[in-house]
C-alpha positions as CSV (number, residue, x, y, z in Angstrom):
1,X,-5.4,176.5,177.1
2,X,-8.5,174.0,177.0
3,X,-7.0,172.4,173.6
4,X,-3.8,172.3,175.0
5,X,-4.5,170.6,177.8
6,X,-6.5,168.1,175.9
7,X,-3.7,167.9,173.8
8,X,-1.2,166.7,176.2
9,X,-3.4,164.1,178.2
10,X,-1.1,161.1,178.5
11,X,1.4,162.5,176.7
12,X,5.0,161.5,178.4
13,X,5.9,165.1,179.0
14,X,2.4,165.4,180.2
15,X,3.3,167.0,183.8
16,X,6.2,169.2,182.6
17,X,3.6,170.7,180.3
18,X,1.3,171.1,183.0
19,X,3.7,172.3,185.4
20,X,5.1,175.0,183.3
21,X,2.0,176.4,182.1
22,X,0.8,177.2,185.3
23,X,3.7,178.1,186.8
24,X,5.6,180.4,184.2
25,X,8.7,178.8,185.1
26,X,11.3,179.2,182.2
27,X,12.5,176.2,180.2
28,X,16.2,175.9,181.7
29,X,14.2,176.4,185.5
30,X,11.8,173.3,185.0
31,X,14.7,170.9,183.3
32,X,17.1,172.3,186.4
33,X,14.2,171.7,188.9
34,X,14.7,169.4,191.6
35,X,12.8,167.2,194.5
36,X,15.0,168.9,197.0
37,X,13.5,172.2,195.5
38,X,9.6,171.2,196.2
39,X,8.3,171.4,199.6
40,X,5.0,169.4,199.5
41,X,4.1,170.3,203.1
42,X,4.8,173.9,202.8
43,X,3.1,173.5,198.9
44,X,6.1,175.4,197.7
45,X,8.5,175.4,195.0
46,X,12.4,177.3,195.4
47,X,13.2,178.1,191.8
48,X,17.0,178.8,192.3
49,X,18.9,176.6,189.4
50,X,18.6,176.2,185.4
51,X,19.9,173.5,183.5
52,X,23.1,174.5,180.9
53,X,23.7,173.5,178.0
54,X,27.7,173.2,178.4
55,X,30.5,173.8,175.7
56,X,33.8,172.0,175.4
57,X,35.1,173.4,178.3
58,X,32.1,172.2,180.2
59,X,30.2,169.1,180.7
60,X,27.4,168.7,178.5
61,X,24.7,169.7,181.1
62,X,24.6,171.2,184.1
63,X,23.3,172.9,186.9
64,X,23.8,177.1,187.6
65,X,22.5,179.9,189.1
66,X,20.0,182.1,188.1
67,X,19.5,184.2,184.9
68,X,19.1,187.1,187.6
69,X,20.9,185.1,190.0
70,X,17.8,186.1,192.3
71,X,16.1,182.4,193.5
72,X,12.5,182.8,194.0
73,X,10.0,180.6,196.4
74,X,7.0,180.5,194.4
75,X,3.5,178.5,195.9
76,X,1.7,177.2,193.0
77,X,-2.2,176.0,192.4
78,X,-2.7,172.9,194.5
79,X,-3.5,170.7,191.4
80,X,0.2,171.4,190.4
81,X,1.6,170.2,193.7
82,X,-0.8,167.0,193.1
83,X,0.4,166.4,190.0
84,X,4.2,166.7,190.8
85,X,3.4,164.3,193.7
86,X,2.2,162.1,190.8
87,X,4.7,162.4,188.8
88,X,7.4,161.4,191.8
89,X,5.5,158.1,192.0
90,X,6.2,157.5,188.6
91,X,9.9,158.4,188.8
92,X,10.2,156.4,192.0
93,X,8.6,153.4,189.5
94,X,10.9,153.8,186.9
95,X,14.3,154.0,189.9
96,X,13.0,150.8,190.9
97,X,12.6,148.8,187.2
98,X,16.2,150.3,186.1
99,X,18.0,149.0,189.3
100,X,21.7,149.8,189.0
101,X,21.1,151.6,185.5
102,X,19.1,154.4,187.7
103,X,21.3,157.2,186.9
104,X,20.3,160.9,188.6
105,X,22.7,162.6,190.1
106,X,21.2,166.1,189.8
107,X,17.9,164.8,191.8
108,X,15.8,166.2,189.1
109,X,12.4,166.0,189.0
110,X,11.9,165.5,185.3
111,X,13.9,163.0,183.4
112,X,14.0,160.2,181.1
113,X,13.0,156.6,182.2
114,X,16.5,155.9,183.4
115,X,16.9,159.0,185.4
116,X,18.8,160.9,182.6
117,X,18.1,164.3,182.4
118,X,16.1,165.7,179.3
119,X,17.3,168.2,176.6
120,X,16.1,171.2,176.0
121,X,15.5,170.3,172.7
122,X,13.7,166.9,172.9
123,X,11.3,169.2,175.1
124,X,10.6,171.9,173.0
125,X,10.2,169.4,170.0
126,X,7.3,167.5,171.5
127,X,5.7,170.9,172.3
128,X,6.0,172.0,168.7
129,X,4.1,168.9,167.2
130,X,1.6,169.5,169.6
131,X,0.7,172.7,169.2
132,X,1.1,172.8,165.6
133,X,-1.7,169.8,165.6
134,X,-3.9,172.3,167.3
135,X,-3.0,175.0,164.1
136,X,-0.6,177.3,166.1
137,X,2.6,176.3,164.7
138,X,3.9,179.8,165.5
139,X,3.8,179.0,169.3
140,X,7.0,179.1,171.3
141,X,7.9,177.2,174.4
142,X,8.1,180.6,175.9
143,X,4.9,181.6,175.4
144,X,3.4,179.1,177.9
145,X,5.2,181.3,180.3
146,X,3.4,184.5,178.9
147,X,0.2,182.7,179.2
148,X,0.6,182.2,182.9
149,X,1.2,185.6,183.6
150,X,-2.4,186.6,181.8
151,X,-4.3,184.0,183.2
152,X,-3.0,185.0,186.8
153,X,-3.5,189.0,185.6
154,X,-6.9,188.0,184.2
155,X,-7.8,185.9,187.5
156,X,-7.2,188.6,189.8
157,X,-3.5,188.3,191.1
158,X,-1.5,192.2,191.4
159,X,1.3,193.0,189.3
160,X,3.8,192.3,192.5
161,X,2.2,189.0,192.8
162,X,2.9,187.8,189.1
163,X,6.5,189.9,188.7
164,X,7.9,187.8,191.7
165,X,6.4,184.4,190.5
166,X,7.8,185.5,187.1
167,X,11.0,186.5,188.1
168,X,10.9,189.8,187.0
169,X,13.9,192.0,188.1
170,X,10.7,195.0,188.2
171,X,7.5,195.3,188.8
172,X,7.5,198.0,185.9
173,X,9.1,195.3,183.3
174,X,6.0,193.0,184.1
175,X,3.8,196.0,183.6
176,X,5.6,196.8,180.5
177,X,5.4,193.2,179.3
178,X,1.5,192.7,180.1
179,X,0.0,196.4,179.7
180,X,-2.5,195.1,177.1
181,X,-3.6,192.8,179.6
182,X,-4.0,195.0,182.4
183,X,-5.7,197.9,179.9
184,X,-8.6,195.1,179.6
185,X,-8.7,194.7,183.4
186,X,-9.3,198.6,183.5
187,X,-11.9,198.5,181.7
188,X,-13.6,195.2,183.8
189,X,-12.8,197.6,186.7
190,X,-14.9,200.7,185.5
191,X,-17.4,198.2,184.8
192,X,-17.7,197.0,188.1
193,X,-17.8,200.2,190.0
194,X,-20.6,201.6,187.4
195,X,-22.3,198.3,188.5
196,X,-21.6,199.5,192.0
197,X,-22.4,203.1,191.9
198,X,-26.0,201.9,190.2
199,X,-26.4,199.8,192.8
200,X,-26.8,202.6,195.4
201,X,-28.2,204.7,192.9
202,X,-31.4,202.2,192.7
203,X,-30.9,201.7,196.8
204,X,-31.4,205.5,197.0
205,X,-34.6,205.2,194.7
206,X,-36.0,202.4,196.7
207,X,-35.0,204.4,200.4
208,X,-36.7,208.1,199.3
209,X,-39.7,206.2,197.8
């Protein structure tokens, strides 16, 4: 995460990045997430559209429901709020240098200089030359996702907490998903209550003498 974050640093799909690591929003959520979607006062995010790849009987991209169909309000690390307020300044920037060319009709939060929206797959091929300069060419765009859910598992959230950020149908899926993870957290756990139990063990010792 520390590489990867070095890694991105002025990169222009910097706060995308940034966003969906700590998040764990899927790919099709982020490029389908708009302003209207982010409550800054509230320090919120409603993740309830995706952004579709169409066919010929569809336009080329566009906006639609839910892989569950389930929207989710999700309230993320204020340094991810900051840096989507950030990033509007910078979008508002480019709106005002492209005048009439401005095109968003989707109100989406990440798109191109013009207000275009972004592909899937200029997205995920910027990801790949990054993190095959860091030697871990292997690495998906999904997995950024899977990293969120340890690093909130591993920082203390509960299972409930991460399967509703995730969007998890089940609580049981997410413990599925992340039992390796939550086997390690076990383990701290025994740890911690031997530390306690000597504790008052050595309190005892200290009270009878």
């Amino acid at each position: 995460v520390v590489a990867f974050l070095e890694a991105i640093k002025g990169h222009h799909f910097e706060t995308l990045y940034f966003v969906d690591l700590f998040t764990g929003m899927r790919q099709g959520e982020l490029l389908g997430l708009t302003w209207g979607s982010i409550d800054f006062k509230a320090g919120t995010i409603l993740v309830s559209k995706q952004l579709i790849k169409g066919n010929k009987h569809r336009e080329m991209y566009y906006l639609d429901s839910l892989k569950n169909n389930k929207p989710r309000k999700i309230k993320p690390a204020s340094i991810v709020m900051e840096k989507l307020k950030a990033h509007k300044r910078i979008q508002t920037e480019w709106k005002l240098r492209a005048g009439k060319a401005w095109d968003n009709p989707m109100d989406l939060v990440f798109t191109n200089e013009l207000g275009g929206h972004l592909t899937h797959y200029t997205v995920y091929k910027y990801y790949k030359a990054i993190v095959s300069e860091l030697g871990m060419p292997n690495l998906r765009f999904h997995d950024m996702r899977h990293s969120y859910a340890v690093i909130s598992l591993m920082n203390g959230d509960d299972i409930k907490t991460v399967q509703e950020n995730l969007g998890h149908h089940t609580a049981a899926f997410t413990l599925d998903t992340y039992g390796h993870v939550t086997d390690s957290m076990r383990s701290e756990s025994a740890n911690r209550m031997d530390t306690f139990i000597q504790s008052i063990q050595d309190e005892k010792v200290v009270n009878n003498n």
